[in-house]
Chimera marker file (.cmm) of the C-alpha trace (Angstrom):
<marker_set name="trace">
<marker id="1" x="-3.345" y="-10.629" z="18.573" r="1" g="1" b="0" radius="0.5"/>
<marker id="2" x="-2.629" y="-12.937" z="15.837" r="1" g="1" b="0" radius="0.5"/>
<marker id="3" x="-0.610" y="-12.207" z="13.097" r="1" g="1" b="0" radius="0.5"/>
<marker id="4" x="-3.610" y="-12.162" z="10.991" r="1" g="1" b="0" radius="0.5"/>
<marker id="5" x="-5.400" y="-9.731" z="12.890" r="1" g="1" b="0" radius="0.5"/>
<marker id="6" x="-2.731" y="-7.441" z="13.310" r="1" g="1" b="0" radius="0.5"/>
<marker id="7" x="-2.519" y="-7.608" z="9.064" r="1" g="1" b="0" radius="0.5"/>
<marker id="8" x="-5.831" y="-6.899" z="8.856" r="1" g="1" b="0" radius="0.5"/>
<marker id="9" x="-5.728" y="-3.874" z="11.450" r="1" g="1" b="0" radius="0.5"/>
<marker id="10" x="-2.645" y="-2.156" z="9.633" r="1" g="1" b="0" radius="0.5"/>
<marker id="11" x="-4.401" y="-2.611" z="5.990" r="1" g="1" b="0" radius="0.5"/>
<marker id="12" x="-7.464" y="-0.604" z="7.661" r="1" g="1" b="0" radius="0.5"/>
<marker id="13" x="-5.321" y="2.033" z="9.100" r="1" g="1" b="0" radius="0.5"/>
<marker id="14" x="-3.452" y="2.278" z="5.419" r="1" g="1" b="0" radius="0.5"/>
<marker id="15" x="-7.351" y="2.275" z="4.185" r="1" g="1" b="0" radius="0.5"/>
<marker id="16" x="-8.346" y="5.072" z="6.267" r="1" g="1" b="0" radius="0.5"/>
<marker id="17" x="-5.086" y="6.674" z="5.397" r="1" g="1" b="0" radius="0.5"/>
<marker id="18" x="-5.929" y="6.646" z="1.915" r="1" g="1" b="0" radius="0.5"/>
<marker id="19" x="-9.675" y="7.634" z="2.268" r="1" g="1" b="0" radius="0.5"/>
<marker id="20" x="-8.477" y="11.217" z="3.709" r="1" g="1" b="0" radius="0.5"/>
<marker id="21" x="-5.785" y="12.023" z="0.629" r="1" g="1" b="0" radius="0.5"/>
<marker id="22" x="-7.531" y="14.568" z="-1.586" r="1" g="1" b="0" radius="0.5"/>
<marker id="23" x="-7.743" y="12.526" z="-5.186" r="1" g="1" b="0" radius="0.5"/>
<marker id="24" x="-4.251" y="13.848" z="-6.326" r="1" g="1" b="0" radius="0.5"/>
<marker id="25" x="-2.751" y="12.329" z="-3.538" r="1" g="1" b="0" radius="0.5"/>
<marker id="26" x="-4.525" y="9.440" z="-4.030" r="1" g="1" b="0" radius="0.5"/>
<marker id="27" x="-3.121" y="9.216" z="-7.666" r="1" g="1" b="0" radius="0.5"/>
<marker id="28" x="0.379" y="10.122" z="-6.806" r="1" g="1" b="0" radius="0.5"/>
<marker id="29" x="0.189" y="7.376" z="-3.634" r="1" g="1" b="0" radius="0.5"/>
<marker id="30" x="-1.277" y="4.495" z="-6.574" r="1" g="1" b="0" radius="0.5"/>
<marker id="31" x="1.854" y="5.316" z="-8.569" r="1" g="1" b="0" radius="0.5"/>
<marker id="32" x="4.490" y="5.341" z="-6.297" r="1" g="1" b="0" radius="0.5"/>
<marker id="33" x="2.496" y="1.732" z="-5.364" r="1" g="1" b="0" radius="0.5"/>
<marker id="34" x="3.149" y="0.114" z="-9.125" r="1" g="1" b="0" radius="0.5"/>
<marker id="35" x="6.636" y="1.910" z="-8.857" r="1" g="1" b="0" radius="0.5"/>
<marker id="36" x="7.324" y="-0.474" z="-5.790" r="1" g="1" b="0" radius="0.5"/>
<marker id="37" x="5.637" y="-3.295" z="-6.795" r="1" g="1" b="0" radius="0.5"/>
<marker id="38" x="7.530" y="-3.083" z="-10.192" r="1" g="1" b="0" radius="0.5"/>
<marker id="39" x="10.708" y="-3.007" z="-8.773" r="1" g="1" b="0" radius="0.5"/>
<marker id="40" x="10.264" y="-5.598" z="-6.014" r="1" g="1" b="0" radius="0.5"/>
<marker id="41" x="9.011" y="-8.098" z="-9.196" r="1" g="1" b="0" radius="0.5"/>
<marker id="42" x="12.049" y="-7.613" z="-10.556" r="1" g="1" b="0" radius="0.5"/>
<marker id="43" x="13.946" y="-8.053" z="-7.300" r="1" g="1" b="0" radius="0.5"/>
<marker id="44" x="12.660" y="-11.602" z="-6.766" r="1" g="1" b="0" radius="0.5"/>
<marker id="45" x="12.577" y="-12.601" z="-10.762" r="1" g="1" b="0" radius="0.5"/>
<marker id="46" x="16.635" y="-11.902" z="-10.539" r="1" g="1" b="0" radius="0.5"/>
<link id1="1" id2="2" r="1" g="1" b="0" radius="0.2"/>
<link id1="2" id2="3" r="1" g="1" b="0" radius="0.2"/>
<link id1="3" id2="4" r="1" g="1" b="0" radius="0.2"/>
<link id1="4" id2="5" r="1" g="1" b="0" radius="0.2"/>
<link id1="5" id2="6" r="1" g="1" b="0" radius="0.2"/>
<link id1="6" id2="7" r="1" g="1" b="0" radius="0.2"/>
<link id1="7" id2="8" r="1" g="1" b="0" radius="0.2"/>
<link id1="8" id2="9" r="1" g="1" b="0" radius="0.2"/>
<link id1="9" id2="10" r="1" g="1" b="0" radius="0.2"/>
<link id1="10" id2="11" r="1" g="1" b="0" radius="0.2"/>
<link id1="11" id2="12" r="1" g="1" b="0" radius="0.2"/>
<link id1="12" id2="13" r="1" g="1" b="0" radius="0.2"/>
<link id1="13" id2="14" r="1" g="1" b="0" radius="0.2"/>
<link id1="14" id2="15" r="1" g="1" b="0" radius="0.2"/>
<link id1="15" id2="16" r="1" g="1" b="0" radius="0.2"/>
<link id1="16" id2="17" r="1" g="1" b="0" radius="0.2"/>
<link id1="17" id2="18" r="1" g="1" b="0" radius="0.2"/>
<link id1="18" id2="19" r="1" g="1" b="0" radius="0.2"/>
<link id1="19" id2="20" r="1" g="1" b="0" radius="0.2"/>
<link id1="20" id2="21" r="1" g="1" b="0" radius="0.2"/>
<link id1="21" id2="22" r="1" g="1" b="0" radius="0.2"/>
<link id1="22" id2="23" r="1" g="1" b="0" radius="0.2"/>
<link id1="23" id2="24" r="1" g="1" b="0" radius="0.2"/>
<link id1="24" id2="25" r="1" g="1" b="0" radius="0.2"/>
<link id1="25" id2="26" r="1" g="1" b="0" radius="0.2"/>
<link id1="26" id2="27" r="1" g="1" b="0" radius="0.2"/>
<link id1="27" id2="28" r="1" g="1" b="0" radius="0.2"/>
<link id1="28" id2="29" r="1" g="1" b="0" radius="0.2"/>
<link id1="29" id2="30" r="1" g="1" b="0" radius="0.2"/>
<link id1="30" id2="31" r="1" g="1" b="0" radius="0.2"/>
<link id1="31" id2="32" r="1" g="1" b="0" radius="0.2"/>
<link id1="32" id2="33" r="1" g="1" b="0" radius="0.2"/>
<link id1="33" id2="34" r="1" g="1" b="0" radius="0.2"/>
<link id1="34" id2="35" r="1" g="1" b="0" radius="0.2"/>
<link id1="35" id2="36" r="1" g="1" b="0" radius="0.2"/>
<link id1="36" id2="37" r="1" g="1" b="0" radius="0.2"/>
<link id1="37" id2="38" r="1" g="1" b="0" radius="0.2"/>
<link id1="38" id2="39" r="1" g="1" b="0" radius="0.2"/>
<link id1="39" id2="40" r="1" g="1" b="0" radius="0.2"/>
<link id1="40" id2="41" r="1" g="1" b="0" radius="0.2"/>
<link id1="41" id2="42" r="1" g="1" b="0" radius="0.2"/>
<link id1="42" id2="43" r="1" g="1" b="0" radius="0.2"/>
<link id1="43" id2="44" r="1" g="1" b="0" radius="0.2"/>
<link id1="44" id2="45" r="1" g="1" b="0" radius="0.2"/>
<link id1="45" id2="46" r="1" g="1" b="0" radius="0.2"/>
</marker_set>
């Protein structure tokens, strides 16, 4: 399995994940997401 492939499997698990979170899950889940992407833009601007 390329390493594209096995990307592409893992971001449909994660989607399928996601699809079975009740909507305040879903809410809490998209800002712990901008929490981490946040903080790992500041990581690499340092």
């Amino acid at each position: 399995m390329s390493n594209k492939e096995r990307i592409t499997q893992e971001l449909n698990e994660l989607k399928h994940i996601y699809e079975s979170l009740d909507e305040i899950d879903q809410k809490k889940l998209e800002e712990a997401l901008i929490m981490l992407r946040t903080k790992f833009g500041q990581r690499v601007r340092a």
